[in-house]
C-alpha positions in Angstrom: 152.3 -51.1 -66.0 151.6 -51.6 -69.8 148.2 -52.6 -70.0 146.5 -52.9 -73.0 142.3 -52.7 -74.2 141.0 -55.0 -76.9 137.6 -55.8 -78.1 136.2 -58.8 -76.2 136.0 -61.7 -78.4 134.0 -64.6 -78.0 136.7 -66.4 -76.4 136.6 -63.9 -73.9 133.2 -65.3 -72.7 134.3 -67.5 -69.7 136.0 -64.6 -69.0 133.0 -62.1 -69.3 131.2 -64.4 -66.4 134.0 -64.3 -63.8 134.1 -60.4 -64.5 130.2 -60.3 -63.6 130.5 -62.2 -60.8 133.4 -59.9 -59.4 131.0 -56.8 -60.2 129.0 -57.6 -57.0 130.0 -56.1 -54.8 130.5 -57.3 -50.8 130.8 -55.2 -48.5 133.7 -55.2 -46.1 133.3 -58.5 -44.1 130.5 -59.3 -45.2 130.3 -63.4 -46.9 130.5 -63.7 -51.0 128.1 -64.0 -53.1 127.4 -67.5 -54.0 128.8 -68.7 -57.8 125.2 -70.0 -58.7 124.1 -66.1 -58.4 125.2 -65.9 -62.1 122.2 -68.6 -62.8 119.7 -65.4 -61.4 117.8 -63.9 -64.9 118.6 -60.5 -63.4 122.8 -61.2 -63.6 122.8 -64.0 -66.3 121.1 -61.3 -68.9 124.5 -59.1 -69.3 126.3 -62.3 -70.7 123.6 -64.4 -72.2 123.6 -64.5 -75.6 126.4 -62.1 -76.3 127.3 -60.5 -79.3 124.0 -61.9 -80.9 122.3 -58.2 -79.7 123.1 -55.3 -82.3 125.2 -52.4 -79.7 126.7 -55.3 -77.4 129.9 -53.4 -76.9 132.7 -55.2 -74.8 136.7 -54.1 -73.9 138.9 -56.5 -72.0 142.1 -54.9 -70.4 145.0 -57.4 -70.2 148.4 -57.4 -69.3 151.2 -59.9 -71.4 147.6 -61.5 -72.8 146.2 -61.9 -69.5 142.9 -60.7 -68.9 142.4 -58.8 -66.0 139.1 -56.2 -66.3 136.1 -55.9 -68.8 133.9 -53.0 -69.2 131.0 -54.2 -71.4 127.5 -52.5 -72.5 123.9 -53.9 -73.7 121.1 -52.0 -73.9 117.9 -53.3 -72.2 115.5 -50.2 -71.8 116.0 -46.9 -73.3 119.7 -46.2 -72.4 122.4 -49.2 -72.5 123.8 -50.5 -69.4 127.8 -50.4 -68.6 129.0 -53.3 -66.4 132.8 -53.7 -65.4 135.2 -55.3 -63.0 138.7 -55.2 -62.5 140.8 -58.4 -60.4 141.2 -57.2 -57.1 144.7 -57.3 -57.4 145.0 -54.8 -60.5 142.5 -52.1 -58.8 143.7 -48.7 -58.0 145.9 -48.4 -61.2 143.8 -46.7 -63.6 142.5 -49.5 -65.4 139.2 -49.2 -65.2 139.7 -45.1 -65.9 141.1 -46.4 -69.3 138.5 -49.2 -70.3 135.9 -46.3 -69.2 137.7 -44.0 -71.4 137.5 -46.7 -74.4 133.9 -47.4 -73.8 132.7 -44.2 -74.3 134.5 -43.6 -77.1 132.7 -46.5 -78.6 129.5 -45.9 -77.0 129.6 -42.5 -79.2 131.1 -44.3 -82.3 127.7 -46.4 -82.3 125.6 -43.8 -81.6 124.3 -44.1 -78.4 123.3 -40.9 -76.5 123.3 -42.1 -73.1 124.6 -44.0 -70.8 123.6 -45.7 -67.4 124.8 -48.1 -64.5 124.0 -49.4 -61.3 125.6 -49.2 -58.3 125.8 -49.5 -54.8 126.7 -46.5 -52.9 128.9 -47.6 -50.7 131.0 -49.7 -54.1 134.9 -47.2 -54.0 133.8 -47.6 -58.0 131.0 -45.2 -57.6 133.8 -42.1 -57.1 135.1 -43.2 -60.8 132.1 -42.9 -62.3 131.3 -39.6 -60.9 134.6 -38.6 -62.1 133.2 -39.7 -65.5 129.9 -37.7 -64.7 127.3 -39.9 -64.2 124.8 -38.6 -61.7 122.7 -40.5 -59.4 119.1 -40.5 -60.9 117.1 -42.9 -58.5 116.9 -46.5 -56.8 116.7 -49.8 -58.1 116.3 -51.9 -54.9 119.7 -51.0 -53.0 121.6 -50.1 -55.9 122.2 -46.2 -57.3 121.0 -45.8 -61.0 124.1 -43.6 -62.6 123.2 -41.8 -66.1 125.6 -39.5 -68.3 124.4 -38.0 -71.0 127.3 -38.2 -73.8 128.1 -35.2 -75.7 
């Protein structure tokens, strides 16, 4: 499969949404998450606005110019926060390996030091990133907090 990683544009916004949406993640047989979730402060806050922050960095993997995964960064506290989603139907073919790959590179390239996510433990994502070394540091509600320190 020859996918390709591009900056994300702000074309790519509509885009951007449906990837955050598809970053919650639902356990096996469990019902969706409703749409209007991506109204919540806590969800809307990795879109609003973006590109307007200084160190909003976003990659969009797409195949023939489709997208079909994001892996974008903001930083809100001390370190910036990594979101990403891949269509279910591209998953478990390296894409999100690559945009990780990309993203760090980046995330260096500006400067930043450190890294985090959130997660929840039982999310089949959460063996990537510890591939990528990011370590479990503590709770946020039900979700893991991930850091990796970049070298």
């Amino acid at each position: 499969m020859n996918c390709k990683i591009r900056n994300l544009e702000k074309y790519d916004i509509s885009f951007l949404w449906d990837m955050v949406y598809e970053s919650a993640f639902v356990p096996e047989g469990q019902k969706p998450f409703p749409r209007d979730i991506l109204d919540d402060p806590s969800v809307s806050k990795y879109v609003d606005g973006w590109g307007k922050q200084s160190g909003d960095i976003g990659l969009i993997a797409e195949i023939e110019n489709q997208p079909i995964g994001a892996i974008w960064l903001r930083l809100f506290d001390e370190a910036p926060e990594i979101g990403m989603a891949v269509l279910k139907e591209f998953r478990g073919r390296g894409i999100g390996k690559s945009l990780m790959r990309v993203l760090e590179i980046e995330a260096k390239n500006y400067g930043y030091q450190k890294l985090c996510l959130s997660v929840d433990p039982r999310n089949p994502a959460r063996h990537l990133y510890e591939q990528f070394g990011y370590v479990h540091v503590g709770w946020f509600e039900t979700y893991w907090t991930m850091e990796k320190e970049l070298s």
